[in-house]
C-alpha positions in Angstrom: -1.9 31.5 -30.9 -1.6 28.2 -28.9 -0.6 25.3 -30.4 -3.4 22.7 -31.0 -3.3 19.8 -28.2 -0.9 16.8 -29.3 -0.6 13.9 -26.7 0.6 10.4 -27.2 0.5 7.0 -25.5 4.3 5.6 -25.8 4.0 1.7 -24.8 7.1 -0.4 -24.6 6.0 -3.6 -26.4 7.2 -6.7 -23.8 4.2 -7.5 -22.4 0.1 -7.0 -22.7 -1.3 -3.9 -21.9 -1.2 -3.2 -18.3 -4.0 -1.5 -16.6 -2.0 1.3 -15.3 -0.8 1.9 -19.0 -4.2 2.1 -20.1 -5.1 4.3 -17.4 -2.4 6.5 -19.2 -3.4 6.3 -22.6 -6.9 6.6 -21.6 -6.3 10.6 -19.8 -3.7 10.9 -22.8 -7.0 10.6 -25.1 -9.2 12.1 -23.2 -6.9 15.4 -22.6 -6.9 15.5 -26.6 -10.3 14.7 -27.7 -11.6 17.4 -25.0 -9.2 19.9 -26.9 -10.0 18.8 -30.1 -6.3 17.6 -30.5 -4.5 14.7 -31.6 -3.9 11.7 -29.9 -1.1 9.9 -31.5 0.6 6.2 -30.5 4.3 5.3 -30.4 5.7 1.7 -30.1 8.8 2.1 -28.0 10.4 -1.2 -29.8 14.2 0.3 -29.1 14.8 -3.0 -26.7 14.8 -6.0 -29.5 15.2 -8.6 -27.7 12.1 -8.2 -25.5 9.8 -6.5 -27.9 7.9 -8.6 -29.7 5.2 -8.7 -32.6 2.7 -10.6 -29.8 3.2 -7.5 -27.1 2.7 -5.2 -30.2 -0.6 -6.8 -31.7 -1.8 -6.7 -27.3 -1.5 -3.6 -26.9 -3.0 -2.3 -30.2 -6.0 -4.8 -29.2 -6.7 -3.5 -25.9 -6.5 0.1 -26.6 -9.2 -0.8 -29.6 -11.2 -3.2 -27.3 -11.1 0.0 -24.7 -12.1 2.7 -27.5 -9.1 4.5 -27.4 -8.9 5.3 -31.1 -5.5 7.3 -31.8 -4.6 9.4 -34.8 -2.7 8.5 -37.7 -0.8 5.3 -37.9 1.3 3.8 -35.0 5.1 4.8 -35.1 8.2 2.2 -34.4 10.9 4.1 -32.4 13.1 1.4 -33.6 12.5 2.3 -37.1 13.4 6.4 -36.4 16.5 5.3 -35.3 18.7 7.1 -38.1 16.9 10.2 -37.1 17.7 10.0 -33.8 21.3 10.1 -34.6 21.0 13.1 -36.4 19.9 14.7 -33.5 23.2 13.5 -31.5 25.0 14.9 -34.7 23.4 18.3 -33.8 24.5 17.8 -29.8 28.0 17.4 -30.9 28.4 20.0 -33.5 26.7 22.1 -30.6 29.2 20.7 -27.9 26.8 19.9 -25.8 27.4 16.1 -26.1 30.7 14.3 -26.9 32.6 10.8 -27.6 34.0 8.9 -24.9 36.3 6.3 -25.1 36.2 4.9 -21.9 36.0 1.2 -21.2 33.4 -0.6 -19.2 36.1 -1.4 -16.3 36.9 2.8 -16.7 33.6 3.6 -16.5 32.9 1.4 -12.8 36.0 2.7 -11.1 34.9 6.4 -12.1 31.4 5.9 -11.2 33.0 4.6 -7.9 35.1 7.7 -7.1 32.3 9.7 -7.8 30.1 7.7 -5.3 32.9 8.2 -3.2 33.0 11.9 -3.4 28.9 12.4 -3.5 29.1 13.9 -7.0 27.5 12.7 -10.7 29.7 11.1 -13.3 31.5 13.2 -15.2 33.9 11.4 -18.3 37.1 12.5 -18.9 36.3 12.7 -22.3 34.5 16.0 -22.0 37.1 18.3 -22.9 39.9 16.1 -24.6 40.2 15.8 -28.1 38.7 12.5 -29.5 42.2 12.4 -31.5 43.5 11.1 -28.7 42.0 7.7 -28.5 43.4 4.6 -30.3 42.7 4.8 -34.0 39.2 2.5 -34.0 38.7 2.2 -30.3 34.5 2.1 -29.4 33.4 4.7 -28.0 29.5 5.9 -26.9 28.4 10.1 -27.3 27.6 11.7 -23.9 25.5 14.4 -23.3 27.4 17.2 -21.3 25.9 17.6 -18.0 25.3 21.0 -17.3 26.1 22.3 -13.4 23.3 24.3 -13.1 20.6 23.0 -11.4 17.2 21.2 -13.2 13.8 22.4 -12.4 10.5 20.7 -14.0 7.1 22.9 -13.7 4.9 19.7 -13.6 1.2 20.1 -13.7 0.7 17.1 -11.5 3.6 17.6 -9.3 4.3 21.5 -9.5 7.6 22.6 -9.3 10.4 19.7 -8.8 14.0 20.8 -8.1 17.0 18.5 -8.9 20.4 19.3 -8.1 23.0 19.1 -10.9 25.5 17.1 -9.0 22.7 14.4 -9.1 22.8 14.1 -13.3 26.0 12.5 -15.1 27.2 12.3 -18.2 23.9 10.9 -19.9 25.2 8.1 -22.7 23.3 9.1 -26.2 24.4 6.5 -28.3 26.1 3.6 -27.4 29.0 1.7 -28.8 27.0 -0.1 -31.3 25.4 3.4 -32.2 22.1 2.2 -30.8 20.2 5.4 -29.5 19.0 5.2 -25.3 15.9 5.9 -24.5 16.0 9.3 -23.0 17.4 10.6 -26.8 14.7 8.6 -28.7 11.8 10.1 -27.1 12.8 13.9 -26.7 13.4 13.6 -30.5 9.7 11.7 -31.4 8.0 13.7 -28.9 9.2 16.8 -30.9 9.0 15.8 -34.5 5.5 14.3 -33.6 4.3 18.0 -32.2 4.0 16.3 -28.8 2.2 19.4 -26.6 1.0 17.7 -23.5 3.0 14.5 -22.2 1.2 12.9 -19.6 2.4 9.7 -18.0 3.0 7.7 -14.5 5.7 9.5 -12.3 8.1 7.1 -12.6 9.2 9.3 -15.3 9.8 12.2 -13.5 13.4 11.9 -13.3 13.2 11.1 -17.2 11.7 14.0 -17.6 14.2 16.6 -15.9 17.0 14.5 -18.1 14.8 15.1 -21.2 14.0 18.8 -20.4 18.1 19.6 -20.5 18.3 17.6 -24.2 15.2 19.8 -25.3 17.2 23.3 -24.0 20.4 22.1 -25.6 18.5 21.1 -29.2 16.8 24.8 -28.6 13.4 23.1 -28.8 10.2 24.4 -26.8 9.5 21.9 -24.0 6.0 20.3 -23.4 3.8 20.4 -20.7 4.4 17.6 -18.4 1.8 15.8 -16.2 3.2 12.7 -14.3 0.9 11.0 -12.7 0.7 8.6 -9.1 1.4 5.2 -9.9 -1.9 2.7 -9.0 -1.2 1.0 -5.7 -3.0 -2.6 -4.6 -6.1 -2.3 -2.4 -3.3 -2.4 0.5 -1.9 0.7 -0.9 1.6 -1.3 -1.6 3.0 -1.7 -5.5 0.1 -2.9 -7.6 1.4 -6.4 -8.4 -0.2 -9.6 -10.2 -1.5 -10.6 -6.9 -3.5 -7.1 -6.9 -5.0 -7.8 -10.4 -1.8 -5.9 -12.7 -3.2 -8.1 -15.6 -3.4 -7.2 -19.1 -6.6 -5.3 -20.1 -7.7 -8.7 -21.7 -8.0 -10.0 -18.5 -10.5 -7.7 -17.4 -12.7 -7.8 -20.5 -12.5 -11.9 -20.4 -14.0 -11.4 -16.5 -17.1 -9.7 -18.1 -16.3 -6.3 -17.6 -17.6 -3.6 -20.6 -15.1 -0.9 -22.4 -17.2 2.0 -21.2 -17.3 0.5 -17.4 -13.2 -0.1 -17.6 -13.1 3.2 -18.5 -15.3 5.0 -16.2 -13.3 3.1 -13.3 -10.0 4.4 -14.5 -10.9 7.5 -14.8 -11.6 8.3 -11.4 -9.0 6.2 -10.5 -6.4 9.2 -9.6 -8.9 11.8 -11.3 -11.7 14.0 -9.7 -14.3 16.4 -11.1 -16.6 17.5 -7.8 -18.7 14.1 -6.3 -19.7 12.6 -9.7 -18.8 9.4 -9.7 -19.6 7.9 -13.3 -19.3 9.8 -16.8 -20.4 8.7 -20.1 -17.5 9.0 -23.0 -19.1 12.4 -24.2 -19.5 13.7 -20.5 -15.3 12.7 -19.1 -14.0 14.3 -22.8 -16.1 17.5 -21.5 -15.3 17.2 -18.1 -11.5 15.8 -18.1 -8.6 18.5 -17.4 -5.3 18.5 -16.0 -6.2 20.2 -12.8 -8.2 17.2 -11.8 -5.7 14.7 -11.2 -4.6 14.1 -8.2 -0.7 13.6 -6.4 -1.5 11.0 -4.2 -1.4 7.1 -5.4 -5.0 5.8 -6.6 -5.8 2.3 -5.0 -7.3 -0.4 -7.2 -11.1 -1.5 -5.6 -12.7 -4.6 -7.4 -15.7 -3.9 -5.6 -15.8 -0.1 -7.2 -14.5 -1.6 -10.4 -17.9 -3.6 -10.3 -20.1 -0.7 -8.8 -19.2 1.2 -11.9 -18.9 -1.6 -14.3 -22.9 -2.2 -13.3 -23.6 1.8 -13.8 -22.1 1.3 -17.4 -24.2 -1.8 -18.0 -27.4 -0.1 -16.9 -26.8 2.7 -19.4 -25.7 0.2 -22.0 -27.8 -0.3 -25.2 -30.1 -3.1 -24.8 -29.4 -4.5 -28.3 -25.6 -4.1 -27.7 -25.1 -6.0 -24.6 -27.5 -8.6 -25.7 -25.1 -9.1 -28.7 -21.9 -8.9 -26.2 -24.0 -11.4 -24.0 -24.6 -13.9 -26.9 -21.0 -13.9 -28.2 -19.9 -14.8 -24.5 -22.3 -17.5 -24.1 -21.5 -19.2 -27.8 -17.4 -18.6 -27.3 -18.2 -20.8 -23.6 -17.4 -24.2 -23.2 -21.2 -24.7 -22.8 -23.2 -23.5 -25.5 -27.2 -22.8 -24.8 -28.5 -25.7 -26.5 -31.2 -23.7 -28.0 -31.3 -22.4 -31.2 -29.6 -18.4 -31.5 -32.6 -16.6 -32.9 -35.0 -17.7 -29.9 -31.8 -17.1 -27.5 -31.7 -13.4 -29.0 -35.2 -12.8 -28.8 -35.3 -13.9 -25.3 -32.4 -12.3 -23.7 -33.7 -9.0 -25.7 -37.0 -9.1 -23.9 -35.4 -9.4 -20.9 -32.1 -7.3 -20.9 -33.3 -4.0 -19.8 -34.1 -6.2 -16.1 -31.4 -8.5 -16.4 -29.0 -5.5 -16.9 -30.3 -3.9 -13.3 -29.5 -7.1 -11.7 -25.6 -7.1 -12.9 -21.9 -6.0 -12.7 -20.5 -7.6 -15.5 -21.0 -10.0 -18.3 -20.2 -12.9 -16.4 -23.0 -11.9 -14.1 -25.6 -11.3 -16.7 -24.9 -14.7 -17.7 -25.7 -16.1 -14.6 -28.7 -14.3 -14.5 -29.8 -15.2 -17.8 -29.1 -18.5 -17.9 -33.2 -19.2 -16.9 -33.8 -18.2 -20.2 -32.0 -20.8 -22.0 -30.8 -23.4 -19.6 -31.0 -27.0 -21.1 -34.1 -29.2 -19.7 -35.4 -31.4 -17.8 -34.1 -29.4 -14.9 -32.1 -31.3 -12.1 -34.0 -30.0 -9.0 -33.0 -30.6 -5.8 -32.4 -29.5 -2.4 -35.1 -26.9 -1.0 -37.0 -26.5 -4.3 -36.9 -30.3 -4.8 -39.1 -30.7 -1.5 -41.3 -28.1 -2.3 -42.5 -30.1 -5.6 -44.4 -32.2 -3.8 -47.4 -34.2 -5.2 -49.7 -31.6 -3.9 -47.3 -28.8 -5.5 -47.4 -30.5 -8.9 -51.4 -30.8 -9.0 -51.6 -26.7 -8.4 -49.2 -26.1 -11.1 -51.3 -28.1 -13.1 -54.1 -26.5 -12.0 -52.4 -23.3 -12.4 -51.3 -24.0 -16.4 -55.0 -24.1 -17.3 -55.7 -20.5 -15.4 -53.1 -19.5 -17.3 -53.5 -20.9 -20.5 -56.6 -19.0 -20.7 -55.2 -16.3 -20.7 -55.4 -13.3 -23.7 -53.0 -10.6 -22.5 -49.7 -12.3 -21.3 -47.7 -9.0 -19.5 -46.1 -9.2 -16.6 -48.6 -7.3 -14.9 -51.4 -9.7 -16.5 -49.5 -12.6 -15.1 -48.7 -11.0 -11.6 -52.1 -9.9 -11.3 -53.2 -13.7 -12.4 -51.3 -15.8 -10.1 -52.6 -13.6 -7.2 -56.0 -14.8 -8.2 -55.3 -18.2 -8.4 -53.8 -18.3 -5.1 -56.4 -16.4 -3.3 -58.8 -18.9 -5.0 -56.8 -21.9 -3.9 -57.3 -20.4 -0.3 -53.2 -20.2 0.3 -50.4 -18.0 0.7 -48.5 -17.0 -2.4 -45.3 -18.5 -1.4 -47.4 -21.9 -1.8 -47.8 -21.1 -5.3 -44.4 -19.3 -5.9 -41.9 -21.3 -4.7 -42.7 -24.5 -6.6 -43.4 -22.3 -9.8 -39.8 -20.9 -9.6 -38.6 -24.2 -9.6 -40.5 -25.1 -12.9 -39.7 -22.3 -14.4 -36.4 -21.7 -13.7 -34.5 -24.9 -12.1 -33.8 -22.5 -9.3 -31.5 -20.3 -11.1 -31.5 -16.7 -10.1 -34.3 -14.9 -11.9 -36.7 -11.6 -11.9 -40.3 -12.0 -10.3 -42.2 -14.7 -11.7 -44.8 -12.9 -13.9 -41.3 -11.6 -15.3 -39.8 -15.0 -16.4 -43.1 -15.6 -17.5 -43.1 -12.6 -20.1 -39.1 -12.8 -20.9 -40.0 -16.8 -21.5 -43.5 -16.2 -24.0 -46.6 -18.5 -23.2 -45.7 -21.2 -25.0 -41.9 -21.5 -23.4 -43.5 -20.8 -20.1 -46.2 -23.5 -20.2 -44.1 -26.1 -21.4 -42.3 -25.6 -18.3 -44.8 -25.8 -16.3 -46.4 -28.8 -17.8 -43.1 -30.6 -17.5 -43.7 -30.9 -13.6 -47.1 -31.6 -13.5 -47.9 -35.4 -13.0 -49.6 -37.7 -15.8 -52.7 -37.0 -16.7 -53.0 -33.6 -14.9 -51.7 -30.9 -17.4 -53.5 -28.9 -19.0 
């Protein structure tokens, strides 16, 4: 029987969560949700000097901001750190690592003759007898490089052939008995049941290093799956200037969870021509075949494209409440009260949402709906509110007034009438309206703002440009 699907995300805690580590952690989770595996977390926190509890408490809240939920409760590499050594204890009663007392000036010159010669380091510790050091001189535990050579069946990068001469002496533990990296994971990947590893393929060379610890420990090796790095929209080394920023970032610029993720997914992944899956549809869909060996580039203007797909199938309710807890965090807050806010952003989301690609721009094209008055007009608008402008919206506030039904087709179908009975064009009647109404703000049709405003709102607006005496 196969095992059941295991995969982990294995941050290093020094900075925020960067996109192309949630792009990892995101096919990690979706590779085990689709399986109905695990999907467990590890906080690589061997490097103490950069880790820190801020980088931790990042990268837990972008994977929950993102919806990445993982299995069980996050594991400190730092704190495994006796177990690791038991491991090395194994490699050395095995012989297949060893002490070596060499000293850091010992170590450069034979790194340089081995340069020299085209060959790997190999200590000369290997086969002497750790008797022969000076009683309490430091040493560090190698791993014994084998000489045959290292082959890694990837199912990214198919089969990857390294020659042994290009492997040295791996150091386990180093003088202070502080495990290395390449130890510390082969021994959490296996004691957390680790099936499926999949991560960027700048581990590939980690991974033909780990692949001889896990033959010499006799313990079965996991599928591997190393994916392209993300390049910059000029196809060089995705760097701050690209937009490398911490998945806060992105969620501060407006963007939703499910939109984030629909973008990275297809960012290096395919599944025939679709081009946006719900959560339900890329745990379904996702598979290891699908990803591709070329370097995805990073597109703001797709990022957006799919970011506006996600809003559009967003819960109306849901982004409204995203939308208000935006507005009230901002610098500055609708002056209206939050229950009328609600009610009209609500009415109005499921256009408002069309009209989108992130939060930021929703607010813009909310912010009719509870901009502060009077409105400072000015420019075009401002010249068509001219006194003969103001009389027909005053004119125009009894029509509508009297109205019973107010729809957005009852009002569309209304202010038709009352321009063909003023004898003019609508744009006579429409553009000084949207100034009224809306301070020239971008906004839906008019009978639209009308409905998302509510008679009274709308009115009142209305009023407010008519001259003395005139409104209604």
């Amino acid at each position: 029987m196969p095992k059941p699907v295991v995969t982990r995300f294995a941050p290093s805690p020094t900075g925020f969560l960067h996109i192309g580590g949630a792009r990892t952690a995101l096919f990690s989770w979706l590779f085990a949700r689709g399986n109905g595996g695990q999907f467990l977390l590890r906080i690589e926190d061997t490097d103490r000097a950069r880790s820190t509890q801020d980088a931790i408490d990042a990268i837990l809240d972008g994977l929950t901001w993102l919806g990445l939920d993982w299995d069980g409760d996050a594991v400190s590499q730092f704190a495994r750190a006796d177990r690791h050594r038991e491991a090395v204890d194994q490699l050395l009663a095995r012989g297949q690592a060893f002490k070596c007392f060499c000293t850091p000036d010992e170590v450069e010159a034979l790194r340089a003759e081995a340069f020299a010669e085209g060959r790997a380091l190999r200590s000369p510790w290997r086969d002497r007898d750790p008797g022969d050091a000076p009683a309490g001189a430091p040493f560090t535990v190698r791993f014994r490089a084998g000489d045959a050579d290292v082959v890694v069946r990837d199912a990214v990068q198919g089969e990857v052939k390294w020659a042994a001469k290009e492997f040295d002496d791996l150091i386990l533990l180093r003088t202070d008995g502080v495990p290395t990296y390449n130890l510390a994971v082969v021994v959490d990947d296996h004691d957390m049941g680790v099936t499926h590893i999949i991560r960027g393929d700048d581990h590939l060379t980690n991974a033909a290093r780990q692949s001889q610890i896990y033959a010499a420990l006799d313990w079965d090796l996991p599928v591997f799956a190393h994916i392209p790095l993300i390049h910059g929209p000029d196809g060089k080394k995705l760097s701050k200037r690209h937009g490398a920023l911490g998945v806060e970032a992105y969620r501060d610029m407006g963007y939703l969870p499910e939109g984030l993720r629909a973008y990275l997914l297809r960012l290096g992944w395919a599944h025939g021509d679709q081009e946006y899956f719900t959560s339900d549809e890329a745990k379904e869909a996702f598979d290891l075949p699908g990803l591709n060996k070329a370097p995805a580039r990073l597109d703001f203007d797709k990022l957006a494209h799919i970011n506006g797909l996600a809003m559009r199938d967003a819960d109306d309710a849901g982004l409204t409440a995203l939308l208000m807890a935006r507005l009230q965090a901002g610098d500055n807050q609708p002056a209206i009260d939050s229950e009328t806010m609600r009610s009209r952003l609500l009415r109005a989301m499921p256009v408002l949402k069309t009209r989108a690609s992130t939060l930021a721009e929703l607010a813009d094209q909310a912010y009719f709906l509870y901009a502060e008055r009077p409105f400072r007009i000015e420019g075009k608008l401002a010249k068509a509110l001219d006194d003969e402008a103001r009389s027909r919206l005053a004119r125009l506030a009894e029509t509508l007034e009297a109205l019973d039904e107010w729809t957005d087709a009852a009002l569309g179908a209304a202010l038709k009438e009352f321009a063909e009975s003023e004898g003019i064009g609508f744009g006579k009647v429409g553009q000084p309206l949207r100034a009224a109404l809306t301070g020239g703000a971008p906004a839906p049709d008019l009978s639209a703002v009308m409905a998302f405003l509510g008679k009274e709102e709308s009115l009142s607006r209305i009023v407010e440009q008519c001259p003395p005496g005139t409104a209604a």
